[in-house]
N, CA and C atoms as an extended XYZ file, in Angstrom:
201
Properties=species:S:1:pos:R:3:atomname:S:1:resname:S:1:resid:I:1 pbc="F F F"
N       -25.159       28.134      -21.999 N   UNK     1
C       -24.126       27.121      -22.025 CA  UNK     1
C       -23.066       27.466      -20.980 C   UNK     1
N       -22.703       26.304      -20.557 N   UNK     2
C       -21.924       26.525      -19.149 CA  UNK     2
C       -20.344       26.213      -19.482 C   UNK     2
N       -19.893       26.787      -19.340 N   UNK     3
C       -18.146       26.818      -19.006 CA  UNK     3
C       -17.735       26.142      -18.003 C   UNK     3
N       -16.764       25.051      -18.240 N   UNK     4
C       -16.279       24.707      -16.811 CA  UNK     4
C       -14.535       24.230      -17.250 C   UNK     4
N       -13.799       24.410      -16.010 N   UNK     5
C       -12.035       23.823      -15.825 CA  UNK     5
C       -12.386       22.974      -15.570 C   UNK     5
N       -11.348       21.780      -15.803 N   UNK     6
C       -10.839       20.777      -15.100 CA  UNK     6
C        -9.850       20.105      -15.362 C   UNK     6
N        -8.272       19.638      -15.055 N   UNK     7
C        -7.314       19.461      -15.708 CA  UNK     7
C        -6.632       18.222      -14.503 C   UNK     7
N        -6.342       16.792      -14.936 N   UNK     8
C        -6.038       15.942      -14.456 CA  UNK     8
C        -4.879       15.189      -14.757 C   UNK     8
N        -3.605       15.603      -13.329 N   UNK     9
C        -2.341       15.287      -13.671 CA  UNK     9
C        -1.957       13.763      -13.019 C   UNK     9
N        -1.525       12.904      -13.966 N   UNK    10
C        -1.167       12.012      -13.046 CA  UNK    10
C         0.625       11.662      -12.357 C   UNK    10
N         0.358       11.895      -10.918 N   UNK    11
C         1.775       12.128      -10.863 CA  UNK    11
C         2.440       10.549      -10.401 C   UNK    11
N         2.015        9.682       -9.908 N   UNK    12
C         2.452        8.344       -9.846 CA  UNK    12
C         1.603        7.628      -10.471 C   UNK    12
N         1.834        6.309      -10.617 N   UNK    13
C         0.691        5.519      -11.186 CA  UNK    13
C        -0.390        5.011       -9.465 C   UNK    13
N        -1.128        5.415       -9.938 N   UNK    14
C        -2.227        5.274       -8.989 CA  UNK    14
C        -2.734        6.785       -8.104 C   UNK    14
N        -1.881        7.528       -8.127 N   UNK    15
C        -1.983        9.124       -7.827 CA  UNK    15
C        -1.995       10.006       -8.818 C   UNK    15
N        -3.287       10.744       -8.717 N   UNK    16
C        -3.736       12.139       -9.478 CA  UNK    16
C        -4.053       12.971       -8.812 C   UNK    16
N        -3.418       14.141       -9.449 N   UNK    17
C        -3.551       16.039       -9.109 CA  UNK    17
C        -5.007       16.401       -9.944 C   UNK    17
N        -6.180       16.813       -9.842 N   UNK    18
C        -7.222       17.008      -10.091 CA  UNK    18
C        -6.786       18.684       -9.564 C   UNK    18
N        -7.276       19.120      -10.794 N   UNK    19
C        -7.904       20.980      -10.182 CA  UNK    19
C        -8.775       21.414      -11.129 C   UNK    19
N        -9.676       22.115      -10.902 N   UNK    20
C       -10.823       22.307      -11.430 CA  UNK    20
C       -10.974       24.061      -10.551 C   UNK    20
N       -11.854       24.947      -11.284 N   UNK    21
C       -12.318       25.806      -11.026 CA  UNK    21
C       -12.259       26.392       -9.676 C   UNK    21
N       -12.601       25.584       -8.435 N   UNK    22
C       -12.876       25.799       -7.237 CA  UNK    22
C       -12.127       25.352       -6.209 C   UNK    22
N       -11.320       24.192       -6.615 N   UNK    23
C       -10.748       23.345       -5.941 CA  UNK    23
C        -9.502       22.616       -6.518 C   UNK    23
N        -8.592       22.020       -5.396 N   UNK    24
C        -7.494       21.162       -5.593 CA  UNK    24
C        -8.167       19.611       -5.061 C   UNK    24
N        -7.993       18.827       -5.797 N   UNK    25
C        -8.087       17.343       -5.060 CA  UNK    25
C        -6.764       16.496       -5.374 C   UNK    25
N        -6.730       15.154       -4.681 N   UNK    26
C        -5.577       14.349       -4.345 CA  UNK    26
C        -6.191       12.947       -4.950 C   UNK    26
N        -6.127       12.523       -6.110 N   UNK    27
C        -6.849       10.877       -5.477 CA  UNK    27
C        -5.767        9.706       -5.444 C   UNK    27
N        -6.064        8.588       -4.711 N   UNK    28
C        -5.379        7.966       -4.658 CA  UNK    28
C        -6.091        6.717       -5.160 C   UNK    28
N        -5.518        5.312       -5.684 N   UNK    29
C        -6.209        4.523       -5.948 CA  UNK    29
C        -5.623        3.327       -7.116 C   UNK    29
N        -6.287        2.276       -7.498 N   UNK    30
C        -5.608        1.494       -8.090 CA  UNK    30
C        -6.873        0.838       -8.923 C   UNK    30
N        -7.088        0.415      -10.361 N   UNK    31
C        -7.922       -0.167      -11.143 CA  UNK    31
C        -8.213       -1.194      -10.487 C   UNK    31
N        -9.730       -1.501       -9.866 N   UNK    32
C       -10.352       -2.751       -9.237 CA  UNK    32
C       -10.208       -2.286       -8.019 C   UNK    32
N        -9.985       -1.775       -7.315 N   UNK    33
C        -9.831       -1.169       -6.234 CA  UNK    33
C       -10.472       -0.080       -5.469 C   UNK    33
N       -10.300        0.158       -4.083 N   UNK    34
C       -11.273        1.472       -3.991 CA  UNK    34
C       -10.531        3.149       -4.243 C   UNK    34
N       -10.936        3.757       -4.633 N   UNK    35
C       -10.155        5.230       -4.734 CA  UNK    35
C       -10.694        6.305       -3.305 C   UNK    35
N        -9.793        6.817       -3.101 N   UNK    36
C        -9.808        7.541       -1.721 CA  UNK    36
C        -9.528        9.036       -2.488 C   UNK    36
N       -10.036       10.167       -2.141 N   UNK    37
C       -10.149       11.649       -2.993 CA  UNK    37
C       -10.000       12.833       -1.974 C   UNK    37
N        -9.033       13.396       -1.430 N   UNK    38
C        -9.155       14.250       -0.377 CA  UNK    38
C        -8.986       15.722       -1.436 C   UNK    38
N        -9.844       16.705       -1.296 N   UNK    39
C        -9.871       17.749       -1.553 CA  UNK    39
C        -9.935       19.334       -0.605 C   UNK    39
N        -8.956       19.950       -1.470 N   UNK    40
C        -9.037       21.395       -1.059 CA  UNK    40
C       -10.237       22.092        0.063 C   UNK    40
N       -11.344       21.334       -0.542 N   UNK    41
C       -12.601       22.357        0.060 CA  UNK    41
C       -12.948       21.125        1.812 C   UNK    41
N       -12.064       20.341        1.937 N   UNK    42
C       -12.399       20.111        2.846 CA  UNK    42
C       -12.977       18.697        2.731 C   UNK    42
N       -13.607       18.080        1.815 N   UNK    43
C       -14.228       16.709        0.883 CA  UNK    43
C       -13.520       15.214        1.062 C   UNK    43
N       -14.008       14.683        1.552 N   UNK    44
C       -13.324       13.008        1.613 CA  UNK    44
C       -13.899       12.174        0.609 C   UNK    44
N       -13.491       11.493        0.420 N   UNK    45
C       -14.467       10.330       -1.085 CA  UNK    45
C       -13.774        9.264       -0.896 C   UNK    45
N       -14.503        8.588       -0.489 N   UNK    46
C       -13.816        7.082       -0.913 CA  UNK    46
C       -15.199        6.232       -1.708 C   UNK    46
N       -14.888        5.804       -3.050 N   UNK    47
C       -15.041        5.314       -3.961 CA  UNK    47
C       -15.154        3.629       -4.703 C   UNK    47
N       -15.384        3.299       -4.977 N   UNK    48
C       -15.722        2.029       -5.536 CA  UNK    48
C       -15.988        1.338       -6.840 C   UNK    48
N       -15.378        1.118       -7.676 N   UNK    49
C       -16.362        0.189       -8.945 CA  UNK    49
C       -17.090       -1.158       -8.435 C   UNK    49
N       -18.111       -1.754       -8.601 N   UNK    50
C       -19.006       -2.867       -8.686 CA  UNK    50
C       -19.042       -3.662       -9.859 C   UNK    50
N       -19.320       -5.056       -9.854 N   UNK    51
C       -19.220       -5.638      -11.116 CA  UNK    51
C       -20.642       -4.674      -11.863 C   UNK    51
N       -20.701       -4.835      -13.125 N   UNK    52
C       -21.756       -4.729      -13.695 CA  UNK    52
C       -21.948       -2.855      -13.865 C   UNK    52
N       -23.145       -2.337      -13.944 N   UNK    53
C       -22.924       -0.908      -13.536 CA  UNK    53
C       -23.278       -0.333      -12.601 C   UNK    53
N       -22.628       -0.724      -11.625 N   UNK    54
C       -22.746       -0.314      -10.315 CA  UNK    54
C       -21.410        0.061       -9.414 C   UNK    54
N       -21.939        1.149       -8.408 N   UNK    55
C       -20.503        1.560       -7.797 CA  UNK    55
C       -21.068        2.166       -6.719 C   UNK    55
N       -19.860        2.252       -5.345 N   UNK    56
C       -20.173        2.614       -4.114 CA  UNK    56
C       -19.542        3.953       -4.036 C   UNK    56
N       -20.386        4.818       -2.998 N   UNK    57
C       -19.282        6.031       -2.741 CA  UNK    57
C       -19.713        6.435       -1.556 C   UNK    57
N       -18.757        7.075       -0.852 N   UNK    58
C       -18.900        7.747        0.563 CA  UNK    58
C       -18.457        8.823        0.793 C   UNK    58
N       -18.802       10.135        0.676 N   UNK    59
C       -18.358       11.178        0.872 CA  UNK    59
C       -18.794       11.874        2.152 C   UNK    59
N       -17.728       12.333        2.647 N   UNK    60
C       -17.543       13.544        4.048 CA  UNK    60
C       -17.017       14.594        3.807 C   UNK    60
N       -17.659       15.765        4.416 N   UNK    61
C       -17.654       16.919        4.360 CA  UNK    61
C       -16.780       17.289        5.891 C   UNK    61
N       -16.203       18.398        6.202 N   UNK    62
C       -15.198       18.650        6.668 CA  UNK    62
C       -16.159       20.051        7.612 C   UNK    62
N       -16.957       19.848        8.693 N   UNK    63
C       -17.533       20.999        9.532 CA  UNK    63
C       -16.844       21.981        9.587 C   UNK    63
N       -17.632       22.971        9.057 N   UNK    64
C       -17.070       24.637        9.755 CA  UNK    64
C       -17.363       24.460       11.427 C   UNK    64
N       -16.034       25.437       11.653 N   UNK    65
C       -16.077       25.836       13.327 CA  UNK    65
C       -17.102       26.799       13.395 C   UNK    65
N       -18.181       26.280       14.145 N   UNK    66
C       -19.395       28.089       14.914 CA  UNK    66
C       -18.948       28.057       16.497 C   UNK    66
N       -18.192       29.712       16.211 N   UNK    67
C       -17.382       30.150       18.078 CA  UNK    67
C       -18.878       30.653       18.186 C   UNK    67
């Protein structure tokens, strides 16, 4: 059985402090709307609900530099 953090502050209405185990995230966003998620590790998300059960998402990852 697995252990996990995760603790979700909301500091405006439509902005949440997300931290979890590994990471800090930012989301931003509004009900019906798309949510945008920038995180600590480097992570972009932008997000979606769909009518029905369906939903869009797009996530980017943030390249390490190779000197």
């Amino acid at each position: 059985m697995t252990i996990t953090f995760r603790k979700s502050f909301r500091i405006l209405p439509g902005v949440r402090l997300n931290i979890n185990a590994k990471s800090i995230s930012w989301t931003f966003g509004f009900k019906g709307g798309p949510h945008h998620t920038r995180s600590s590790t480097g992570r972009h998300t932008t997000s979606m609900d769909l009518p029905g059960p369906f939903g869009w998402r797009k996530t980017t990852t943030r390249r390490s530099r190779e000197d």
